[in-house]
mmCIF file of the N, C-alpha and C atoms, coordinates in Angstrom:
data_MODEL
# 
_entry.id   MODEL 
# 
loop_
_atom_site.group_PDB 
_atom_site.id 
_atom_site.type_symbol 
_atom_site.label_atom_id 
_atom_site.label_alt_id 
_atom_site.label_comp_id 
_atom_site.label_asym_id 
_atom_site.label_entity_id 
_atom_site.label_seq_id 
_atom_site.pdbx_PDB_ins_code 
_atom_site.Cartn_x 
_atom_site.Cartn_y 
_atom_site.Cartn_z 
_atom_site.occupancy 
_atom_site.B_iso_or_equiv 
_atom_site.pdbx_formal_charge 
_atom_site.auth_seq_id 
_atom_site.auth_comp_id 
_atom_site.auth_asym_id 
_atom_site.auth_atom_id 
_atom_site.pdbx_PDB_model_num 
ATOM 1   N N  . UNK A 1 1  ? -49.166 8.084   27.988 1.00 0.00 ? 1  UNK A N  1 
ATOM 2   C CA . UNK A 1 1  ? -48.964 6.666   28.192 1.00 0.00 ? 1  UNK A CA 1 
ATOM 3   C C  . UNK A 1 1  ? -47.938 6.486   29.309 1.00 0.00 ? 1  UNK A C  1 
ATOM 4   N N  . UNK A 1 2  ? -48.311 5.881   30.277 1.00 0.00 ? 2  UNK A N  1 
ATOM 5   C CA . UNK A 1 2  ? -47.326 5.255   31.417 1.00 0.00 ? 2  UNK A CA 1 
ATOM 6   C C  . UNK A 1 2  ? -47.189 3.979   31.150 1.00 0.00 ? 2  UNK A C  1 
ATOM 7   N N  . UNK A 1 3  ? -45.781 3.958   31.395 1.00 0.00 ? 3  UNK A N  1 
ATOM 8   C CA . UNK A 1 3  ? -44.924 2.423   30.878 1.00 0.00 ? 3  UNK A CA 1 
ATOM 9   C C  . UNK A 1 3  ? -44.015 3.067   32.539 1.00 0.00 ? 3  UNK A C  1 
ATOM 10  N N  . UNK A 1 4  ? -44.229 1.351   33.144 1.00 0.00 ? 4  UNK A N  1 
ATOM 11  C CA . UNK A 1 4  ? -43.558 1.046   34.058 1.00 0.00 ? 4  UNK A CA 1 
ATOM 12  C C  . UNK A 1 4  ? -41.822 1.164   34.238 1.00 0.00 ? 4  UNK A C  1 
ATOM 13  N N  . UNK A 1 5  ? -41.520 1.947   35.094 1.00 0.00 ? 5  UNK A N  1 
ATOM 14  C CA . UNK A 1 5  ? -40.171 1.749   34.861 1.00 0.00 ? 5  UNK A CA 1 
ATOM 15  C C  . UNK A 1 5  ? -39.458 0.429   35.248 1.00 0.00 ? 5  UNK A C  1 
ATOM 16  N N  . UNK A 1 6  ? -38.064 0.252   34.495 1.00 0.00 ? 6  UNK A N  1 
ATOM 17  C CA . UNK A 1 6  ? -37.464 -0.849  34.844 1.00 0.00 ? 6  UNK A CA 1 
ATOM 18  C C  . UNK A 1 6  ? -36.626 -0.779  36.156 1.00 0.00 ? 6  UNK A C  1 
ATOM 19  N N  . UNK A 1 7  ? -37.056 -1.982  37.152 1.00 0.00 ? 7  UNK A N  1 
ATOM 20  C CA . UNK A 1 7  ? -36.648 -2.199  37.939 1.00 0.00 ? 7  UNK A CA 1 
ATOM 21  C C  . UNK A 1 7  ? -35.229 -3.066  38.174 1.00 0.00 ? 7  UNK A C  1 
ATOM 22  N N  . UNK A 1 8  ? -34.615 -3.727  37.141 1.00 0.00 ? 8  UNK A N  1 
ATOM 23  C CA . UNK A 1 8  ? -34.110 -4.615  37.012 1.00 0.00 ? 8  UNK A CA 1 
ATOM 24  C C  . UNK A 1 8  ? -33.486 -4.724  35.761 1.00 0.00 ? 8  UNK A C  1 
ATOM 25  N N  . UNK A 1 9  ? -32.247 -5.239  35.432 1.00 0.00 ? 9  UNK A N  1 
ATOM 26  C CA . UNK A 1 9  ? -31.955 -5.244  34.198 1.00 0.00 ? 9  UNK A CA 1 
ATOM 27  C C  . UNK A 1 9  ? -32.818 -6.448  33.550 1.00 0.00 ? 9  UNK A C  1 
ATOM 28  N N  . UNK A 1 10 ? -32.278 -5.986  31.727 1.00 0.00 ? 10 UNK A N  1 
ATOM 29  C CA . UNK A 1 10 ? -32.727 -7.104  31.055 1.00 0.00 ? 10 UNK A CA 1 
ATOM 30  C C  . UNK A 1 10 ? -31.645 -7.399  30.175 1.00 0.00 ? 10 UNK A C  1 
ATOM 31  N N  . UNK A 1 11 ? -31.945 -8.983  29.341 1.00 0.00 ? 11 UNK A N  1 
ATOM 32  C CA . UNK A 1 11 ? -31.391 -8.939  28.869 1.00 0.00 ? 11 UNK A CA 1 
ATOM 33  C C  . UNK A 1 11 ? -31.966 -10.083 27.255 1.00 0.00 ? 11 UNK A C  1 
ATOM 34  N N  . UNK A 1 12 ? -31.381 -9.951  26.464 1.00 0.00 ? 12 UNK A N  1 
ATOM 35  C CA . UNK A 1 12 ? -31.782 -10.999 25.334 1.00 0.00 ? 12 UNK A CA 1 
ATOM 36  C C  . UNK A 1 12 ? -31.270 -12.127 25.095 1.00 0.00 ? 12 UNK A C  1 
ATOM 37  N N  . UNK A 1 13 ? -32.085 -12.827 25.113 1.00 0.00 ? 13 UNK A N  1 
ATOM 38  C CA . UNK A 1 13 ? -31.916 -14.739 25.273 1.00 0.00 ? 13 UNK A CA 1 
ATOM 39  C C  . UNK A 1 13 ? -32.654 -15.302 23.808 1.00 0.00 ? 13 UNK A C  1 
ATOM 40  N N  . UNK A 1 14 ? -32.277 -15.896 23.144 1.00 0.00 ? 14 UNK A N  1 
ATOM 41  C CA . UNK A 1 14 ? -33.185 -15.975 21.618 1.00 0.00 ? 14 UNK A CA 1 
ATOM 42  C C  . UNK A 1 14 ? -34.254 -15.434 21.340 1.00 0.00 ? 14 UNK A C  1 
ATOM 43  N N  . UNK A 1 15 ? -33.825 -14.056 21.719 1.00 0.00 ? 15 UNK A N  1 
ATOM 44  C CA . UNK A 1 15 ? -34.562 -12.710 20.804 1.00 0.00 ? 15 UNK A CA 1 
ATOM 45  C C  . UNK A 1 15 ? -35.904 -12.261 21.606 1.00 0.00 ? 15 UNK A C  1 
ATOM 46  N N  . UNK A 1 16 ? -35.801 -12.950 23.261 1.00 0.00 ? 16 UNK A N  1 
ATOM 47  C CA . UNK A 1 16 ? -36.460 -12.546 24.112 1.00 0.00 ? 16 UNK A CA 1 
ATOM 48  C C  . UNK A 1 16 ? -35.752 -11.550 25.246 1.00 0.00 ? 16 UNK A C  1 
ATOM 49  N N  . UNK A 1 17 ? -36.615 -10.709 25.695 1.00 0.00 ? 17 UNK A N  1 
ATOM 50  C CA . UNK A 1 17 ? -35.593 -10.237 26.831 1.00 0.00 ? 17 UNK A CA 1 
ATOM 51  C C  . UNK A 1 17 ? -36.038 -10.741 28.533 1.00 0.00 ? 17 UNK A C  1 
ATOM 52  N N  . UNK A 1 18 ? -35.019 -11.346 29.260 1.00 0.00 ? 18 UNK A N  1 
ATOM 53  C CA . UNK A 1 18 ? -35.461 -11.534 30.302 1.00 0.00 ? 18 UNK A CA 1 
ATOM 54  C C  . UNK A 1 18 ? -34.975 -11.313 31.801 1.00 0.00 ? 18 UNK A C  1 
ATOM 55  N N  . UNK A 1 19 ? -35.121 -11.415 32.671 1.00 0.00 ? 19 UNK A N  1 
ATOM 56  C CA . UNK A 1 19 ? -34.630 -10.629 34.226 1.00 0.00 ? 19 UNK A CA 1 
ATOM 57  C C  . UNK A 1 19 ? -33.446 -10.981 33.941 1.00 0.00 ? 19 UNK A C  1 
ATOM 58  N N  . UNK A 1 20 ? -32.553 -10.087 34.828 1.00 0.00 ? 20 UNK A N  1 
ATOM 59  C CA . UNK A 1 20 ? -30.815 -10.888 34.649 1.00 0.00 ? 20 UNK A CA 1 
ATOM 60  C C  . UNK A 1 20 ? -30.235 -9.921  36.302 1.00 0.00 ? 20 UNK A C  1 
ATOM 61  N N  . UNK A 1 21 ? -29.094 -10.775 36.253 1.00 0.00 ? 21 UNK A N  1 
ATOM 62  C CA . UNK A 1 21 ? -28.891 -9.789  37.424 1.00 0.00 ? 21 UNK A CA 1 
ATOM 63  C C  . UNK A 1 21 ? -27.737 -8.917  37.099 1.00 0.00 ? 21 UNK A C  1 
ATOM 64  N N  . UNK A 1 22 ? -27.508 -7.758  37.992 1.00 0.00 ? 22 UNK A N  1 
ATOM 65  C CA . UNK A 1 22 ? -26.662 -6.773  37.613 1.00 0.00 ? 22 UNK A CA 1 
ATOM 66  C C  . UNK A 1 22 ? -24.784 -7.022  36.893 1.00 0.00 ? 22 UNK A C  1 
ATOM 67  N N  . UNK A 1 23 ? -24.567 -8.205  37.809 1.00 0.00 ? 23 UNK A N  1 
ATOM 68  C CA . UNK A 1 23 ? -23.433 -8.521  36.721 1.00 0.00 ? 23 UNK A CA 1 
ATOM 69  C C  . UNK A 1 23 ? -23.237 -9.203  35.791 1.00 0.00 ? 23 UNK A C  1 
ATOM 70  N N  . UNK A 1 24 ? -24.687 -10.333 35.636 1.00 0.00 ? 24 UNK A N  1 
ATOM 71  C CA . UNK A 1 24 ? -24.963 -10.682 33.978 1.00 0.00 ? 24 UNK A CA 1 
ATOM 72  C C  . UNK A 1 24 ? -25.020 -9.298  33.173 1.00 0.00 ? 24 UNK A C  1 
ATOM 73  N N  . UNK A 1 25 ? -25.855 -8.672  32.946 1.00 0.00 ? 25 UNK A N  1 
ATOM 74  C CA . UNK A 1 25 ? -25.672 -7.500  32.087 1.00 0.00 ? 25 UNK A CA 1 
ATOM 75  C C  . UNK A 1 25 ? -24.551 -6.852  32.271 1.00 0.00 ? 25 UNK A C  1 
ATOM 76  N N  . UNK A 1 26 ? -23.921 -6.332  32.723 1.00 0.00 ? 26 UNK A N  1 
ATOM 77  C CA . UNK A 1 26 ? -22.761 -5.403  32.766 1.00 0.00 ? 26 UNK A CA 1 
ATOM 78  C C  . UNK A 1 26 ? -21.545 -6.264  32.336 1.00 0.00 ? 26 UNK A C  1 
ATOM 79  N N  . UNK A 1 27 ? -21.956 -7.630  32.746 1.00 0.00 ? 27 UNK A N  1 
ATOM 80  C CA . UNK A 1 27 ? -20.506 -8.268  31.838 1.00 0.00 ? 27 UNK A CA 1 
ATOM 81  C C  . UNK A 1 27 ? -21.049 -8.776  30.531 1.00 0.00 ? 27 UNK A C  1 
ATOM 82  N N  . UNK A 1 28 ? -22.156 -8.679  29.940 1.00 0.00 ? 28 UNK A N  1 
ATOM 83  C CA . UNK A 1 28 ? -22.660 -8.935  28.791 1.00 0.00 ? 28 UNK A CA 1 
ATOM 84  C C  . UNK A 1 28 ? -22.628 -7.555  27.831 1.00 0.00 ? 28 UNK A C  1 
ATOM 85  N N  . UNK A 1 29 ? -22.228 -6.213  28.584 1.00 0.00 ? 29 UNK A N  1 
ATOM 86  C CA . UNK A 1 29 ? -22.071 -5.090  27.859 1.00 0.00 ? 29 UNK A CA 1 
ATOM 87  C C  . UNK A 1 29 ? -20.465 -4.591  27.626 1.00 0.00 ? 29 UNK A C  1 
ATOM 88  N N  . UNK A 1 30 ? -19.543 -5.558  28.849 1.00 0.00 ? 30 UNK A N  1 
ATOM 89  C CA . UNK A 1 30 ? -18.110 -5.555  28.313 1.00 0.00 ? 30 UNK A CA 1 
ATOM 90  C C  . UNK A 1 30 ? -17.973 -6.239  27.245 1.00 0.00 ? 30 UNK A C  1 
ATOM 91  N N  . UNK A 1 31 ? -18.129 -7.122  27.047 1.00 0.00 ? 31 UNK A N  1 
ATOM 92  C CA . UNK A 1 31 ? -18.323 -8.388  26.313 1.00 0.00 ? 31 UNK A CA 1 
ATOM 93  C C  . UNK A 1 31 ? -18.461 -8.246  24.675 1.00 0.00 ? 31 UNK A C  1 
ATOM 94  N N  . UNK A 1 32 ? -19.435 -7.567  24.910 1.00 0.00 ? 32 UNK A N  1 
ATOM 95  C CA . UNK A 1 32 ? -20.215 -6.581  23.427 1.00 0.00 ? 32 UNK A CA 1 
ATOM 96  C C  . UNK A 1 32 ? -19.153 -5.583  23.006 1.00 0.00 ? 32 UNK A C  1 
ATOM 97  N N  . UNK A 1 33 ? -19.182 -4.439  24.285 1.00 0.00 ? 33 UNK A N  1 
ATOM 98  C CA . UNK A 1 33 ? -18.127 -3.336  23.780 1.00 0.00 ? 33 UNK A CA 1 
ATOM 99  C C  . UNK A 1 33 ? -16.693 -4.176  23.561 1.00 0.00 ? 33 UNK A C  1 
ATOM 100 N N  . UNK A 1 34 ? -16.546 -5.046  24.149 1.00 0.00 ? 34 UNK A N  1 
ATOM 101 C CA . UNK A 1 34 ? -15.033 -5.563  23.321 1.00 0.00 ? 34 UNK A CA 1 
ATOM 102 C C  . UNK A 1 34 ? -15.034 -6.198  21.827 1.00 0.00 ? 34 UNK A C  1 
ATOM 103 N N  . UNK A 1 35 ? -16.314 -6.927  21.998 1.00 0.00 ? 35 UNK A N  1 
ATOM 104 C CA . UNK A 1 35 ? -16.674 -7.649  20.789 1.00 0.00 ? 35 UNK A CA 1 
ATOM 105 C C  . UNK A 1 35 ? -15.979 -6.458  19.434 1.00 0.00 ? 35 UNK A C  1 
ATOM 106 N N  . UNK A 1 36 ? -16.742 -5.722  19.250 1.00 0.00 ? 36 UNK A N  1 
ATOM 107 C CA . UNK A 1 36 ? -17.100 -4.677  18.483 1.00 0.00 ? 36 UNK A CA 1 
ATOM 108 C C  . UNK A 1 36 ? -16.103 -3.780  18.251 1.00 0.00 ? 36 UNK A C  1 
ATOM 109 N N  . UNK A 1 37 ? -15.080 -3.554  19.148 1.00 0.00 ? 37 UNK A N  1 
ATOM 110 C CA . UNK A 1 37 ? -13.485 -2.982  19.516 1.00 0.00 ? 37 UNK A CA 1 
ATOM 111 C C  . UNK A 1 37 ? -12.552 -3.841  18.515 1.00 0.00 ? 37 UNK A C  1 
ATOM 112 N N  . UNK A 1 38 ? -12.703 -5.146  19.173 1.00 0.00 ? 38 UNK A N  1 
ATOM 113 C CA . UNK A 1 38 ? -11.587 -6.483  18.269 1.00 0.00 ? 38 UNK A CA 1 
ATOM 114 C C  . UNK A 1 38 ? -12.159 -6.622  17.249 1.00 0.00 ? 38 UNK A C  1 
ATOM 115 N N  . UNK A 1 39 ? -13.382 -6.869  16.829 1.00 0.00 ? 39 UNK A N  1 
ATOM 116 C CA . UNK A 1 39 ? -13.566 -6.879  14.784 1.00 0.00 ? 39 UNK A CA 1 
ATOM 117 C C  . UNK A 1 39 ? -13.370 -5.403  14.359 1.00 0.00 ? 39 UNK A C  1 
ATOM 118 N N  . UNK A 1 40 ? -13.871 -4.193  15.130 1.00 0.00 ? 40 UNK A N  1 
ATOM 119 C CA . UNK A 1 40 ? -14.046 -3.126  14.124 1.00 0.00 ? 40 UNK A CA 1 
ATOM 120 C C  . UNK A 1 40 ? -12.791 -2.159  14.275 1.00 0.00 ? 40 UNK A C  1 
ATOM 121 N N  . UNK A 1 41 ? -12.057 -2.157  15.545 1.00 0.00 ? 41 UNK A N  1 
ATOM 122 C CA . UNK A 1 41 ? -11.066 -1.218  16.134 1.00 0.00 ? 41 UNK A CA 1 
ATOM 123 C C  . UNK A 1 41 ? -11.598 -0.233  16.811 1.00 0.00 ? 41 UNK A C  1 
ATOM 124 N N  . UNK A 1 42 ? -11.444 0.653   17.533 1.00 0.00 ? 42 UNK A N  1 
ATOM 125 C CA . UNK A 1 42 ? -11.864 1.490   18.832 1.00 0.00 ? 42 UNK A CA 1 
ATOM 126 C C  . UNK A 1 42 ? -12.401 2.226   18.357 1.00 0.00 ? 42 UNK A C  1 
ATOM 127 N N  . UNK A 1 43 ? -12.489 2.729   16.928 1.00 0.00 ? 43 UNK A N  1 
ATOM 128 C CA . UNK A 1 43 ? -13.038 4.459   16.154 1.00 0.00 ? 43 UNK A CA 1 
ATOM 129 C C  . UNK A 1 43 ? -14.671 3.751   16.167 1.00 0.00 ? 43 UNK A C  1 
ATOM 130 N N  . UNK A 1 44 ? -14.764 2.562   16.252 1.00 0.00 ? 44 UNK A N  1 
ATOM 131 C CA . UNK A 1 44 ? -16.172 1.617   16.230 1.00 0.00 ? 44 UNK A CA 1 
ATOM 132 C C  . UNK A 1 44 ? -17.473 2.048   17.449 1.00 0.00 ? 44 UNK A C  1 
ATOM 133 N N  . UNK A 1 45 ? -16.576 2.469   18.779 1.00 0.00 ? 45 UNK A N  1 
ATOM 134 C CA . UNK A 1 45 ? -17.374 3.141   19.933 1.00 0.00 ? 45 UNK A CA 1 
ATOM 135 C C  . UNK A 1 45 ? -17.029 4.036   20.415 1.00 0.00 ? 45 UNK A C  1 
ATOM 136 N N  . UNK A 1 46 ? -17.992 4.914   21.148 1.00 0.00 ? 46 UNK A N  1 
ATOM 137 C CA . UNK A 1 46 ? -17.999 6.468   20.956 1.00 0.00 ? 46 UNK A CA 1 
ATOM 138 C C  . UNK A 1 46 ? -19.423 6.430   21.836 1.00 0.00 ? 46 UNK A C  1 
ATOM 139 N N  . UNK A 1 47 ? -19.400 7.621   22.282 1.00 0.00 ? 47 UNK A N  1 
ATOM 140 C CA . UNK A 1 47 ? -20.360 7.952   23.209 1.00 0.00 ? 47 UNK A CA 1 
ATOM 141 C C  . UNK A 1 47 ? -20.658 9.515   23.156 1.00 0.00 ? 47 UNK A C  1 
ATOM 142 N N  . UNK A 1 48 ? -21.894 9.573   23.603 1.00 0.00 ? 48 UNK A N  1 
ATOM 143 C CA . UNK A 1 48 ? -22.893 11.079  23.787 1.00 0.00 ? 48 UNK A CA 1 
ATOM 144 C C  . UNK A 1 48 ? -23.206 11.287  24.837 1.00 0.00 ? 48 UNK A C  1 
ATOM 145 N N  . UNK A 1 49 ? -22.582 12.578  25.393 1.00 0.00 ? 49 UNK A N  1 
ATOM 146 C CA . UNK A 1 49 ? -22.766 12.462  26.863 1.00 0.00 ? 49 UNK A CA 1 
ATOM 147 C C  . UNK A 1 49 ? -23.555 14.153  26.903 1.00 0.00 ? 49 UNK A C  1 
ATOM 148 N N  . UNK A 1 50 ? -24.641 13.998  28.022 1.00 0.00 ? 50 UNK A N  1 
ATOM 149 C CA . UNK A 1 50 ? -25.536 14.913  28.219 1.00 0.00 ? 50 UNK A CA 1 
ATOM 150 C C  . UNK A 1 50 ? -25.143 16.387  28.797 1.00 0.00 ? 50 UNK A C  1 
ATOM 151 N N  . UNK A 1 51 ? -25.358 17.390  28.588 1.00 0.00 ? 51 UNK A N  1 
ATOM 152 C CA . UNK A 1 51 ? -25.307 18.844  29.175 1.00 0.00 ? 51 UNK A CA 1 
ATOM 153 C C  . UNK A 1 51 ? -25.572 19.035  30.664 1.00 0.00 ? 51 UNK A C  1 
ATOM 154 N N  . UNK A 1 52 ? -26.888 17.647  30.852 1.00 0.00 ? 52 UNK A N  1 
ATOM 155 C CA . UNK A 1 52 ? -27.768 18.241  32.375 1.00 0.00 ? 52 UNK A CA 1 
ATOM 156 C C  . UNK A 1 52 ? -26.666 17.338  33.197 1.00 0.00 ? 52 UNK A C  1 
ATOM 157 N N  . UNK A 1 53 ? -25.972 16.647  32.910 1.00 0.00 ? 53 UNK A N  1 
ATOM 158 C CA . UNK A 1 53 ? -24.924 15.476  33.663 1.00 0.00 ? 53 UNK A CA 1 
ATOM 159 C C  . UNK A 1 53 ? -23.931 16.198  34.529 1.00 0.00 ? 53 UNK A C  1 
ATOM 160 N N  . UNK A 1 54 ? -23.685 15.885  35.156 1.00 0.00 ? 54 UNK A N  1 
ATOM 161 C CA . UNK A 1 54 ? -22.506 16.884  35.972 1.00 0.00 ? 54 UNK A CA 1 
ATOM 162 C C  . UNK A 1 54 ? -21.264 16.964  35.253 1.00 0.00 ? 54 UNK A C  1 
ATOM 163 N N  . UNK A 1 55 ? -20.186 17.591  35.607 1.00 0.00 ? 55 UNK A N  1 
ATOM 164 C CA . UNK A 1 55 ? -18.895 17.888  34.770 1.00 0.00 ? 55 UNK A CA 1 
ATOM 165 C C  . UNK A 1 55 ? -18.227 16.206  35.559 1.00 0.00 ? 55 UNK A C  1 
ATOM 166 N N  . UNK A 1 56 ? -18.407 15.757  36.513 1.00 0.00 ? 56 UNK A N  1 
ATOM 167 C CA . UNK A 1 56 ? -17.823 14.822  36.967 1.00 0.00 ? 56 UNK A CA 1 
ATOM 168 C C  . UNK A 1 56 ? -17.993 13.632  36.201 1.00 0.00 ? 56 UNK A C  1 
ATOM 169 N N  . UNK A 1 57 ? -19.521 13.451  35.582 1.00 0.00 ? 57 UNK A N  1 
ATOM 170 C CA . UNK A 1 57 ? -19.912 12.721  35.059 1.00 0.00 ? 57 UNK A CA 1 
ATOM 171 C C  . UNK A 1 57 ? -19.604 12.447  33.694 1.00 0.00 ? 57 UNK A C  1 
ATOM 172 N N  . UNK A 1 58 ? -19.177 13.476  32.875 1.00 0.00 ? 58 UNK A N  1 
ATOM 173 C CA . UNK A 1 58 ? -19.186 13.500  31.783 1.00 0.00 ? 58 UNK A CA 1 
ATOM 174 C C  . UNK A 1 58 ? -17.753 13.566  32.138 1.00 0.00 ? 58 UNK A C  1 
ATOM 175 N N  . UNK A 1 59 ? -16.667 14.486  32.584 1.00 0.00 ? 59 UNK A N  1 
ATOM 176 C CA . UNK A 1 59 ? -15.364 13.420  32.546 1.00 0.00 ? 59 UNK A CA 1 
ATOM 177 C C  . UNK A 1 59 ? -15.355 12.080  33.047 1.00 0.00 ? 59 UNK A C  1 
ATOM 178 N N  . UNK A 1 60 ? -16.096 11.391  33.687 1.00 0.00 ? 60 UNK A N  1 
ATOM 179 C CA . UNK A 1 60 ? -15.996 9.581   33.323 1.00 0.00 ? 60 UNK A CA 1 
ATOM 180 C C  . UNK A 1 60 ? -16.158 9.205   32.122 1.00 0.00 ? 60 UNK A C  1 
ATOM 181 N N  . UNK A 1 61 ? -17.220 9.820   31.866 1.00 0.00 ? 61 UNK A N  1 
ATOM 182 C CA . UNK A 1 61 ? -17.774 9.041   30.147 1.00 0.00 ? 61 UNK A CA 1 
ATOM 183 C C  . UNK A 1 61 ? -16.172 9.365   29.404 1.00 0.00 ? 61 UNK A C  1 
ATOM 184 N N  . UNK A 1 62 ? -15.625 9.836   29.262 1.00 0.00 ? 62 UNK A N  1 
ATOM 185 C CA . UNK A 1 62 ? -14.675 10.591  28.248 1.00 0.00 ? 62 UNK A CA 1 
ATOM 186 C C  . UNK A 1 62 ? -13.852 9.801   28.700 1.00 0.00 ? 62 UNK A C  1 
ATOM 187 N N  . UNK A 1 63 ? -13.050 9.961   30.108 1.00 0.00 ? 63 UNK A N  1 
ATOM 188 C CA . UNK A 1 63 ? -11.606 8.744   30.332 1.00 0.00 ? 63 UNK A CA 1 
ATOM 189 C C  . UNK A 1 63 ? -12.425 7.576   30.438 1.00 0.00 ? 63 UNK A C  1 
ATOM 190 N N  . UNK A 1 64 ? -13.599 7.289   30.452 1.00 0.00 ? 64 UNK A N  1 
ATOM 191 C CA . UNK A 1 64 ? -13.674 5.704   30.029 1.00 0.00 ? 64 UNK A CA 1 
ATOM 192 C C  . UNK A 1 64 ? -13.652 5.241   28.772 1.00 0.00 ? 64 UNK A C  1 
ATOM 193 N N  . UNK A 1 65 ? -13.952 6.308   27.503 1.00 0.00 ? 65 UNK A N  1 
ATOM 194 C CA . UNK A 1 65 ? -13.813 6.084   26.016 1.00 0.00 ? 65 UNK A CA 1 
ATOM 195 C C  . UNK A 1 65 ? -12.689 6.312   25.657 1.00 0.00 ? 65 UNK A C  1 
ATOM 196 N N  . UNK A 1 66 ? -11.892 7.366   26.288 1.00 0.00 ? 66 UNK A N  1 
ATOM 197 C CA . UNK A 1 66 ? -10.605 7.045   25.677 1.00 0.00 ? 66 UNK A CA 1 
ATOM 198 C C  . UNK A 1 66 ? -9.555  6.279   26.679 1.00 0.00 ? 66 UNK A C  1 
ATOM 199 N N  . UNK A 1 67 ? -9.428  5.789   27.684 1.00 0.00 ? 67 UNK A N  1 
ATOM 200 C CA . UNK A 1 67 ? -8.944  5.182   28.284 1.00 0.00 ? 67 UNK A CA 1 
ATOM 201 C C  . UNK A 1 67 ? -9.079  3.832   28.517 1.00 0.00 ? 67 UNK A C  1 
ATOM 202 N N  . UNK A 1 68 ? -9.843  3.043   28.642 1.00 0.00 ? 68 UNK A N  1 
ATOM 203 C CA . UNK A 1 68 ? -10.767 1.480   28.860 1.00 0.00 ? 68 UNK A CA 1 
ATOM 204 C C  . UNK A 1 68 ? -10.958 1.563   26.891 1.00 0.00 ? 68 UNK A C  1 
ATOM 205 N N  . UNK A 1 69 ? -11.557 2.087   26.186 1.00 0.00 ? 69 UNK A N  1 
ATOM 206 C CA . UNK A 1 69 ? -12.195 2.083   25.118 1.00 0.00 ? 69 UNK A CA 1 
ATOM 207 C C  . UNK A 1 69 ? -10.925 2.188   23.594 1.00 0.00 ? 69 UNK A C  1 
ATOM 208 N N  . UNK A 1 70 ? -10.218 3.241   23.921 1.00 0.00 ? 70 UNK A N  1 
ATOM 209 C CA . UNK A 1 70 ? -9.459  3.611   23.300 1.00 0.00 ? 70 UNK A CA 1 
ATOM 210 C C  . UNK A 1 70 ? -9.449  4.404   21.810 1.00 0.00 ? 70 UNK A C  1 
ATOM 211 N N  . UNK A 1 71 ? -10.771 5.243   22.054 1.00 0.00 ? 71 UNK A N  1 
ATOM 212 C CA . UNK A 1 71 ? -11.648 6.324   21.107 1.00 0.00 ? 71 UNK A CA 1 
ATOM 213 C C  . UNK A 1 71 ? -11.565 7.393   21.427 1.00 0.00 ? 71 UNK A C  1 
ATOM 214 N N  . UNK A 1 72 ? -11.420 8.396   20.383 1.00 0.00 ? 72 UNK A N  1 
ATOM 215 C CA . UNK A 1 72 ? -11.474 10.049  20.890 1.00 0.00 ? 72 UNK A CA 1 
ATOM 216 C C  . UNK A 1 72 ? -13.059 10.290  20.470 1.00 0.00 ? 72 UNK A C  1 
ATOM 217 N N  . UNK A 1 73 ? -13.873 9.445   20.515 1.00 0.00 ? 73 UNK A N  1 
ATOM 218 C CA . UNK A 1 73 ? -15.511 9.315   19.653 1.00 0.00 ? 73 UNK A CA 1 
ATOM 219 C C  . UNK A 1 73 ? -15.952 9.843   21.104 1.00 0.00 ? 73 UNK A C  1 
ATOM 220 N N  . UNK A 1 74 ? -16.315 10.939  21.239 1.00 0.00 ? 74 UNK A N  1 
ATOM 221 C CA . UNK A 1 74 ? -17.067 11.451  22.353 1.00 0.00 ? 74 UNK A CA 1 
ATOM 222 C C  . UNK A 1 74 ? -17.559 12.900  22.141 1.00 0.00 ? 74 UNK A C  1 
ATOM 223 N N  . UNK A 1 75 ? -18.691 13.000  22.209 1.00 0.00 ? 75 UNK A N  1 
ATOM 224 C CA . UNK A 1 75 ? -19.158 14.226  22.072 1.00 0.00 ? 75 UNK A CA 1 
ATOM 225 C C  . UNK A 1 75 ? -20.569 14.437  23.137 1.00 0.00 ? 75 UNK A C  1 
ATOM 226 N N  . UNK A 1 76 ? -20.783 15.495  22.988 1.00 0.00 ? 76 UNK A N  1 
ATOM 227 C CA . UNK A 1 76 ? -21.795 16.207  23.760 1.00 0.00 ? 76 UNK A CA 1 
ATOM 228 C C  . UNK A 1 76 ? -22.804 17.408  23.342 1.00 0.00 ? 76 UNK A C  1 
ATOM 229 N N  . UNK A 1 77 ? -23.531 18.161  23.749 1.00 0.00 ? 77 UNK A N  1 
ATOM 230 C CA . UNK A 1 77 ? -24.555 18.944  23.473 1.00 0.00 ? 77 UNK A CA 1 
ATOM 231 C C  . UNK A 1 77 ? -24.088 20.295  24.595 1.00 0.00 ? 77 UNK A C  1 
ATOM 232 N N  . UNK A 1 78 ? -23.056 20.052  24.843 1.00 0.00 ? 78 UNK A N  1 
ATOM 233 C CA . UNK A 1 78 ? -22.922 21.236  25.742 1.00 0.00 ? 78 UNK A CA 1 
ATOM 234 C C  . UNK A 1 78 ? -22.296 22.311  25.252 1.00 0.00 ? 78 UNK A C  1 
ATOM 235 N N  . UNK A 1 79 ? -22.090 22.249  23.772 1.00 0.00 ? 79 UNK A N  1 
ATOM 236 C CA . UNK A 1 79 ? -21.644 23.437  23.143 1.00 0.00 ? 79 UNK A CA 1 
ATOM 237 C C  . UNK A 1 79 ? -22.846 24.268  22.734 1.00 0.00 ? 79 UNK A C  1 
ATOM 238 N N  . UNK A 1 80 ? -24.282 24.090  22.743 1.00 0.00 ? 80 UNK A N  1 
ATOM 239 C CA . UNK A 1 80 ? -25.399 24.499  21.768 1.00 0.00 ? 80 UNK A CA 1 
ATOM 240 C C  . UNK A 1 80 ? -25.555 25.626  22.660 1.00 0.00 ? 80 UNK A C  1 
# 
């Protein structure tokens, strides 16, 4: 099955998803990740970061969860 890739972000509008532009979504995903930070506290988000990713990449993911985020919730597959 081929499913088109996304060209464009999306986003959900009463339970539809529709075009948005790049800093509607990205400030609709701060927004969220703070949401979820201030009711639940930081142990709330956490991230999985990939093996095939570069080492550069995966130290962003990590000082952005514990630094911006304020979680030691980070793990990976690069121990297997």
């Amino acid at each position: 099955m081929n499913l088109p890739r996304l060209t464009e972000p999306l986003v959900k509008e009463h339970g539809h998803l529709r075009p948005a532009t790049w800093e509607e979504a990205l400030e609709r995903a701060a927004h969220g990740i703070q949401a979820s930070v201030r009711a639940h506290g930081p142990s709330t988000f956490g991230v999985f970061s990939c093996s095939k990713a570069t080492n550069e990449v995966n130290y962003a993911a990590q000082k952005f969860v514990r630094a911006a985020v304020g979680s030691n919730n980070i793990d990976s597959c690069n121990r297997t």
